[in-house]
KEKOLKE-227515 format. One line per 3 residues: their letters; for each residue x negated, y, z of N, C-alpha, C, CB. Coordinates in Angstrom, 2 decimals, padded with zeros to 5 digits. Atoms other than C-alpha are relative to their C-alpha. Glycine has a CB too. Layout:
N
A> X:Y:Z:X:Y:Z:X:Y:Z:X:Y:Z | ... .
//
This chain:
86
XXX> 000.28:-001.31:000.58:028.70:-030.01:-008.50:-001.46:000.38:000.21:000.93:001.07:000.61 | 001.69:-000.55:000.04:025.09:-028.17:-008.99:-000.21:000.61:001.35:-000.40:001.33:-001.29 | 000.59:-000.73:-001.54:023.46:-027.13:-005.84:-001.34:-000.06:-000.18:000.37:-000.82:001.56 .
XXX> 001.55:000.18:-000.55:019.56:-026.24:-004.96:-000.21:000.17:001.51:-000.98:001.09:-000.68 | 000.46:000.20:-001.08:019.70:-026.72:-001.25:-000.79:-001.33:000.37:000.97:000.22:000.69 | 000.57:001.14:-000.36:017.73:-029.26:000.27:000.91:-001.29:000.95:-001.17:000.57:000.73 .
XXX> -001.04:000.26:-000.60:019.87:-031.94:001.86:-000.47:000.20:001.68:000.52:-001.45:-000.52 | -000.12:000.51:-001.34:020.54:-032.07:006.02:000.33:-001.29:000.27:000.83:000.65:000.62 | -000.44:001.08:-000.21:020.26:-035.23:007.10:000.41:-000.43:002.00:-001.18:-000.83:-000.81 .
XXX> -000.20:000.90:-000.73:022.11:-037.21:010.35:-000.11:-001.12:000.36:000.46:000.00:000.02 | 000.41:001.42:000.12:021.62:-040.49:011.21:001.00:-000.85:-000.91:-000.08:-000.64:001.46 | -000.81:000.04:000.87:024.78:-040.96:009.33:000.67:000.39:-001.61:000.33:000.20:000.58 .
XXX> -000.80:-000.94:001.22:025.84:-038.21:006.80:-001.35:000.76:-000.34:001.53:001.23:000.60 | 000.67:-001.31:000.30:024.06:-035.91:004.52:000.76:001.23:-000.60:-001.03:-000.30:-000.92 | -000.64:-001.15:-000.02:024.99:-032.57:004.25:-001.00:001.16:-001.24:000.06:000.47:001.78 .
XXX> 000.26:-000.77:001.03:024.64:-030.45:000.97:001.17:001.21:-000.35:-000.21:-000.98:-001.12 | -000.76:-000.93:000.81:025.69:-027.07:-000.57:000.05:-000.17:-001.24:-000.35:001.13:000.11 | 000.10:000.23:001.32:026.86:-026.75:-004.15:000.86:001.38:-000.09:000.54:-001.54:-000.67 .
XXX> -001.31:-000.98:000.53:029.12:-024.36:-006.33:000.08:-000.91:-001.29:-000.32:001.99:-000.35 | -000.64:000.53:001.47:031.47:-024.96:-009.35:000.54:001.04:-000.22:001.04:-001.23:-000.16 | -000.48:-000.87:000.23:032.44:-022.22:-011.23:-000.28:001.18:001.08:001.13:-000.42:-000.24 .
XXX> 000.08:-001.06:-001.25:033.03:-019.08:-008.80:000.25:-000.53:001.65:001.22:001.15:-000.31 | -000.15:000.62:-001.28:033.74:-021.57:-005.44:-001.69:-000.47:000.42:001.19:-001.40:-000.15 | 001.29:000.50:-000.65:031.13:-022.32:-003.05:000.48:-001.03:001.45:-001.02:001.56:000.50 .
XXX> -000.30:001.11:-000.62:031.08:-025.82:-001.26:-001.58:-000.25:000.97:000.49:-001.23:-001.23 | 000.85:000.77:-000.66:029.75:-027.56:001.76:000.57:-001.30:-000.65:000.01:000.15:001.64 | -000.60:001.60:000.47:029.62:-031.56:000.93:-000.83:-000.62:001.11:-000.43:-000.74:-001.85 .
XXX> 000.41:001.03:-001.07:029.07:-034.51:003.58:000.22:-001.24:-001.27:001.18:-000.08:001.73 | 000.87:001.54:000.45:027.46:-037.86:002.14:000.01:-001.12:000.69:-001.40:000.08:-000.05 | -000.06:000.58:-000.96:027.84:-040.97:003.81:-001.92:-000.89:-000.70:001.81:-000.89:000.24 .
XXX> 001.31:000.26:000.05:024.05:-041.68:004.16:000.02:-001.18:-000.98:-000.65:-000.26:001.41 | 000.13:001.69:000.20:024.44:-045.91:003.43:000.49:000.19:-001.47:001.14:-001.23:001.14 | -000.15:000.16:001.76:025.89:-045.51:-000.16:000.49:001.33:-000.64:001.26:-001.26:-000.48 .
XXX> -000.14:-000.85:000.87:026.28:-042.09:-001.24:001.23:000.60:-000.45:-000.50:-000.43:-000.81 | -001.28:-000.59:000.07:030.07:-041.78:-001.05:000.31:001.13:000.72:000.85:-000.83:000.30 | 000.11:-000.93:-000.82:031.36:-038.51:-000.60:001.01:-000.05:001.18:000.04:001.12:-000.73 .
XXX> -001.29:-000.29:-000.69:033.55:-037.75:002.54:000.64:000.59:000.20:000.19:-000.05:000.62 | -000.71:-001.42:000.12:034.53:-034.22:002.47:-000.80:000.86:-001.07:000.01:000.84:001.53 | 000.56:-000.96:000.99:033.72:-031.50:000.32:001.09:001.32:000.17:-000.06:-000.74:-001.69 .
XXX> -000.98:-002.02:-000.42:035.27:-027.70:001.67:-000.64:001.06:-000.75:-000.24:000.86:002.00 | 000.55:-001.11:000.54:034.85:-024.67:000.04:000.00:001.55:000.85:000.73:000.07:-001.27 | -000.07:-001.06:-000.82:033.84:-021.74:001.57:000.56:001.40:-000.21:-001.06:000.13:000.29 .
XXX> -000.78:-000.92:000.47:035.94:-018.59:001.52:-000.35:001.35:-000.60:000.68:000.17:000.85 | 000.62:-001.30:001.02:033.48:-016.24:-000.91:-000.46:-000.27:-001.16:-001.13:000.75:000.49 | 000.45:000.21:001.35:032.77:-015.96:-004.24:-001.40:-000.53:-000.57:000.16:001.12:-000.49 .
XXX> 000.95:000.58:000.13:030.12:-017.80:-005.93:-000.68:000.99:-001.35:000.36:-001.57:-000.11 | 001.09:-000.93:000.76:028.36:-014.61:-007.95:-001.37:-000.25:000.41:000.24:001.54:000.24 | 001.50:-000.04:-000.18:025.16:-014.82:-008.36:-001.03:001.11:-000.43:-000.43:-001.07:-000.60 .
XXX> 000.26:-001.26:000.09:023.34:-012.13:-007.57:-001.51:000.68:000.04:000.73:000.44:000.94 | 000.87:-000.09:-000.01:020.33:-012.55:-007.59:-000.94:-001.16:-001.17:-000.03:000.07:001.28 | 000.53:000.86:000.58:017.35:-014.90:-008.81:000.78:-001.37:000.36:-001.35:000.10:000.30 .
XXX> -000.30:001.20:-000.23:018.72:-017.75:-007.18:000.94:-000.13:000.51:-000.68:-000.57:000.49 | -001.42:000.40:-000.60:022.46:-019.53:-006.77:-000.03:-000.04:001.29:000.54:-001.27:-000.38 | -000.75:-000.49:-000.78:024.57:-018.45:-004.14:-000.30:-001.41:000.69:001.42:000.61:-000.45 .
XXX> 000.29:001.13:-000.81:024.02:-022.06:-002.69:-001.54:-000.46:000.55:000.54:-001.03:-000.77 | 001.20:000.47:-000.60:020.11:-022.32:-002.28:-000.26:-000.19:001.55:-000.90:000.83:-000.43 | 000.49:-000.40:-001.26:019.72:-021.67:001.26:000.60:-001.60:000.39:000.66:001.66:000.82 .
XXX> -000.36:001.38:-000.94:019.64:-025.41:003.23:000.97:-000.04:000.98:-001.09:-000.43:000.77 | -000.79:000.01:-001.17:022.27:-026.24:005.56:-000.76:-000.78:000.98:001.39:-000.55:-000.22 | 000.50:000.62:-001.37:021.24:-027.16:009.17:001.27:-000.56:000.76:-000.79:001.18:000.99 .
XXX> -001.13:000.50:-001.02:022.69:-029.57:011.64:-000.88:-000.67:000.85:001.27:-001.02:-000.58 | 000.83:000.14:-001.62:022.40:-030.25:015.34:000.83:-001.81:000.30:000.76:001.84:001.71 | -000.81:001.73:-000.40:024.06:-034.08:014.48:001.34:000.19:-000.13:-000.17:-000.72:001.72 .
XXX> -001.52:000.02:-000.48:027.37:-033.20:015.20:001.09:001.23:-000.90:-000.05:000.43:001.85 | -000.31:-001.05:000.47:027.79:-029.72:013.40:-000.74:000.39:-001.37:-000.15:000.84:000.99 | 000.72:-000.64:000.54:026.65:-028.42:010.63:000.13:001.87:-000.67:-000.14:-000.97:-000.78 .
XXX> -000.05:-001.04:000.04:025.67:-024.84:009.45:-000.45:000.68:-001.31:-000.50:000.28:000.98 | 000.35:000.07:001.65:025.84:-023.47:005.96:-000.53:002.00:-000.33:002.03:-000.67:-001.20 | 000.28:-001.85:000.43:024.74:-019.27:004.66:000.41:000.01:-000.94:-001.39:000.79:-000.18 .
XXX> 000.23:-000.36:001.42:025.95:-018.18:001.64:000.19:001.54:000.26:001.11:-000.75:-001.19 | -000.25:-001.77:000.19:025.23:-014.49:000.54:000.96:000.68:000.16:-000.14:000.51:-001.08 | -001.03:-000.72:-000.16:028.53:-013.38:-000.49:001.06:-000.16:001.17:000.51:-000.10:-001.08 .
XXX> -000.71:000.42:-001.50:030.09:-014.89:003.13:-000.16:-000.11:000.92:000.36:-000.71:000.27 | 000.95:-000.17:-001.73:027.39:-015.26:005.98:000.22:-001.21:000.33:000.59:001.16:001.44 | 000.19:001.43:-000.45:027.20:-018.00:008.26:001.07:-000.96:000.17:-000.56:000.00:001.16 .
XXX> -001.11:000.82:-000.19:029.78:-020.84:008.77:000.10:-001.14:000.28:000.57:-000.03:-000.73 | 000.32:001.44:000.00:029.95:-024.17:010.36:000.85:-000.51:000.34:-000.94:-000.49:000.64 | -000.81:001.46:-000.29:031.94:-027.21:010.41:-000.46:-001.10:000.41:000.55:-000.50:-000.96 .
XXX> 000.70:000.63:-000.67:032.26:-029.86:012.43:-000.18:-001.29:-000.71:000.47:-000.02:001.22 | 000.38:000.87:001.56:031.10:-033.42:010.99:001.12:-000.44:-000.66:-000.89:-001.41:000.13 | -001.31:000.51:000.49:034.75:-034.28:010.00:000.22:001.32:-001.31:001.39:-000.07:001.52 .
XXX> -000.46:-000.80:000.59:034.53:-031.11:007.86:000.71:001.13:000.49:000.51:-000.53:-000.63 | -001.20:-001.14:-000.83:036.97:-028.69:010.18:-000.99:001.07:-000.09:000.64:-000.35:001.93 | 000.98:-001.37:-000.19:035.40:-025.02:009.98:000.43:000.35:001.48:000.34:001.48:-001.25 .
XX> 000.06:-000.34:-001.16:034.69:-024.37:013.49:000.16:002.16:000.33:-001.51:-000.86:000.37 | 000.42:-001.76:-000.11:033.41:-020.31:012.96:-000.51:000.34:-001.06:-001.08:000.52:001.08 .
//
């Protein structure tokens, strides 16, 4: 799906936001060929409310976690298996 975040990379996985329609997704990448491994959606609407989709903002990760913003939902991170931690 369309996203403008920048990816997070691990030594393993990369970690991207996207949306489709009104859902808004984290996605994990398996670095070596590009297959995806998860893909969760986060539990707020994907309006866009401004200049720029509800997904721009980069996700960060500390290796093990990563950490996503979207406008209409605030912060949220899962761990690298995908599980939403908070």
């Amino acid at each position: 799906p369309p996203g403008y975040s920048s990816p997070a990379l691990t030594e393993d996985r990369l970690f991207l936001t996207a949306h489709e329609k009104a859902k808004l997704f984290t996605l994990a990448l398996d670095r070596k060929d590009g297959k995806l491994l998860w893909k969760v959606d986060a539990p707020a609407d994907g309006i866009v409310r401004g200049v720029n989709p509800p997904v721009s903002p980069s996700p960060v990760t500390d290796g093990q976690n990563v950490y996503v913003f979207f406008e209409t939902f605030g912060l949220v991170s899962y761990d690298k298996d995908g599980k939403e931690r908070w």
